[in-house]
C-alpha positions in Angstrom: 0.0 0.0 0.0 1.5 3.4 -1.2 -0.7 5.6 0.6 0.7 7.0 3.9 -2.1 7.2 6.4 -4.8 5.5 4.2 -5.7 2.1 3.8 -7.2 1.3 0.5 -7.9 -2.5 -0.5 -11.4 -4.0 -1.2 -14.0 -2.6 0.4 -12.6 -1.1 3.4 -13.8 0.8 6.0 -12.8 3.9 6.1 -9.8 5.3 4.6 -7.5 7.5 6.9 -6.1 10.4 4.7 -2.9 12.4 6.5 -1.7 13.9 3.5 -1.9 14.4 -0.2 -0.3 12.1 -2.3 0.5 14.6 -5.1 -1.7 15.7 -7.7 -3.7 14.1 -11.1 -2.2 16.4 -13.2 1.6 16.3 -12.3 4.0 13.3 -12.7 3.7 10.2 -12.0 0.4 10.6 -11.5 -1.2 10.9 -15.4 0.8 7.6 -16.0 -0.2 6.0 -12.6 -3.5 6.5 -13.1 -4.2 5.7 -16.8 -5.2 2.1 -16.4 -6.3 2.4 -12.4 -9.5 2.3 -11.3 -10.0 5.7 -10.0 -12.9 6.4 -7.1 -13.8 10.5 -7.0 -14.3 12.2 -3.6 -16.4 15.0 -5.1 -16.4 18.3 -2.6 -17.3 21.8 -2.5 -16.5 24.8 -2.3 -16.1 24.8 1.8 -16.1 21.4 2.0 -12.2 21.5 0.6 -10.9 24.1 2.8 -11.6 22.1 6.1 -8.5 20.2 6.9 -11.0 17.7 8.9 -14.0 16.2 6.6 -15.5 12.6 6.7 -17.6 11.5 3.7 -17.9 8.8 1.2 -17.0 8.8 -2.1 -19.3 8.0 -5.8 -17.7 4.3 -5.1 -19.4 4.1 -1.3 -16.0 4.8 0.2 -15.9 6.3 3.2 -13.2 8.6 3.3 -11.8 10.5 6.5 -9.5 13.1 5.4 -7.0 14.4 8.6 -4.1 16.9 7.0 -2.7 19.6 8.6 -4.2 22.9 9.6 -4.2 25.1 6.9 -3.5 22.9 4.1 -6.6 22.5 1.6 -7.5 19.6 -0.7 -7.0 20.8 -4.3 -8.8 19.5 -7.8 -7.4 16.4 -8.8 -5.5 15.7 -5.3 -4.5 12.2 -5.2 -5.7 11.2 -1.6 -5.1 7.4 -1.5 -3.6 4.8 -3.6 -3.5 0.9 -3.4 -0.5 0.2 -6.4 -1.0 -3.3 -6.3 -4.7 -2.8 -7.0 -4.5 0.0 -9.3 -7.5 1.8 -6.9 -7.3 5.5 -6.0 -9.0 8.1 -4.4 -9.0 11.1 -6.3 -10.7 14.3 -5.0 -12.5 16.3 -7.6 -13.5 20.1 -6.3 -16.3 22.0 -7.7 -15.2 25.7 -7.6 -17.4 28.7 -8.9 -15.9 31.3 -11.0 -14.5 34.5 -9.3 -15.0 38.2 -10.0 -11.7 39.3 -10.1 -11.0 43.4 -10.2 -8.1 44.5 -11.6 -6.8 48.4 -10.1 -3.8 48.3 -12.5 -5.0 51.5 -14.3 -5.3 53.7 -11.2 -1.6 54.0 -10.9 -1.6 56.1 -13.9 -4.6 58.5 -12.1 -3.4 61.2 -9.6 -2.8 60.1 -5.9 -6.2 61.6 -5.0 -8.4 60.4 -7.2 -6.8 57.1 -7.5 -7.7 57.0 -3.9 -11.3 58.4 -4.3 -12.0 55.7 -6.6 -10.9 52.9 -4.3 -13.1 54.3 -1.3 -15.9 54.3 -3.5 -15.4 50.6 -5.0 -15.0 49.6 -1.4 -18.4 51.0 -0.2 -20.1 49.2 -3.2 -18.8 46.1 -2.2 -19.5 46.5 1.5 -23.5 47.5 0.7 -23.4 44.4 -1.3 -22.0 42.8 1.5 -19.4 40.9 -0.8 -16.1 39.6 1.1 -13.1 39.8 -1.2 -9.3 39.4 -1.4 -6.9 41.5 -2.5 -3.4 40.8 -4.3 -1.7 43.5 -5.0 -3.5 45.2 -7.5 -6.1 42.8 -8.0 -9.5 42.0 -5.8 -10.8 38.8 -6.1 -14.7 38.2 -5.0 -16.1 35.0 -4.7 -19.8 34.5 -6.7 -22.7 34.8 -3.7 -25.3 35.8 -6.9 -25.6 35.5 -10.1 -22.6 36.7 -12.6 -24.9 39.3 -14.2 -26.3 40.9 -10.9 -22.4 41.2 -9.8 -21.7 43.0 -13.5 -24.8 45.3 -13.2 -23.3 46.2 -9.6 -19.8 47.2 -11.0 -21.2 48.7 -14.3 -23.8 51.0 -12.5 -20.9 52.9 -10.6 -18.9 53.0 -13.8 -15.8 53.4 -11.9 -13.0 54.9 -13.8 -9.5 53.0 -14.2 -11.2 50.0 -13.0 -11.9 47.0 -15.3 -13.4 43.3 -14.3 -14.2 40.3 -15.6 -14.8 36.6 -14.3 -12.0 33.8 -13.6 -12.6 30.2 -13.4 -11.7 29.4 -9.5 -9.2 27.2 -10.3 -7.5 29.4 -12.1 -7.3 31.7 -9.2 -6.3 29.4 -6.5 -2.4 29.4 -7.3 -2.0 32.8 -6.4 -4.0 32.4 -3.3 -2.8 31.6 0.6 -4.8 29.1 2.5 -6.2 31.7 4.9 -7.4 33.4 1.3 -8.2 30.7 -0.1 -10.5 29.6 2.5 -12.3 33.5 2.4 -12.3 33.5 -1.4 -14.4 29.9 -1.8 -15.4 28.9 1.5 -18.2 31.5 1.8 -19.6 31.4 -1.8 -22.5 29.9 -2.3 -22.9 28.8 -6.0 -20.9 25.9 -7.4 -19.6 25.3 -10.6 -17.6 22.2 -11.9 -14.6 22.4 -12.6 -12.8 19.6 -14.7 -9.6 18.0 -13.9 -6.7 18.1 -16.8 -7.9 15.3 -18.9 -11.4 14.6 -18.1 -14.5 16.3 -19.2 -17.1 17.6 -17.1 -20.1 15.4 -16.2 
């Protein structure tokens, strides 16, 4: 058995997950799992940001996941694996799309106005009641309602030296820490799936 804190064999109770075993998309995983039988662990949005979860897999697995605080189970995260059966657990993450809002432009706006226009983005977002995450110049916001009624919000102000648009979340995650990760999709509320390299969407 490969897995480190897991058992996985035929039909076993519960598998005991203490850390990731790498990921479906980087090496040797693609090649590992071609001809394996793989059993998803499909989670949410919140669901992947606890570090302590028990639930069962499409195969009936029940799955106990233990890692260490702070770290968050990613799309594709290779959780168990029996080599001699060619069986893993692979987690697959459903992440909504993100409003990301990019100040880039504002450096090229006087001090004062630069700074009038970020006051007043932030008091949309707070009446909307949106939490968001900012990188550098960038704000991410994670989708509580629809895509259009978060455009209308942003287009209605008009703000100058500010453009937006929509990221898939998985897109988003590498430039994300944990803590920000957690904020960014552990309070959103719509899901959206996102595929593994790969394999299509269901």
């Amino acid at each position: 058995m490969a897995a480190s804190g897991s058992r996985l064999g035929a039909n076993p109770a519960v598998i005991r997950v203490a850390a990731v075993l790498g990921n479906a998309a980087d090496d040797p995983w693609p090649g590992q799992l071609a001809d394996a039988q793989v059993d998803l662990l499909r989670l949410d949005q919140a669901e992947a940001q606890k570090s302590r979860l028990r639930k069962a897999t499409e195969g009936g697995t029940d799955v106990a996941i233990a890692l260490d605080r702070g770290v968050a189970v990613r799309d594709g995260d290779v959780l168990a694996w029996n080599g001699a059966a060619r069986v893993a657990v692979v987690a697959r993450v459903e992440l909504s799309d993100v409003l990301v809002i990019d100040l880039t432009a504002l450096a090229a706006e006087p001090a004062e106005a630069a700074m009038a226009t970020c006051v007043e983005l932030g008091h949309a977002l707070g009446n909307q009641h949106w939490p968001a995450v900012i990188k550098g110049t960038v704000i991410y916001v994670p989708l509580t309602v629809d895509k259009a009624v978060m455009a209308s919000v942003l287009k209605t102000h008009d703000f100058d030296g500010i453009s937006y648009g929509f990221a898939a979340g998985a897109e988003v995650i590498p430039y994300l820490a944990p803590h920000e990760s957690r904020r960014l999709f552990g309070t959103a509320e719509r899901h959206q799936h996102i595929s593994a390299p790969g394999q299509a969407s269901p």
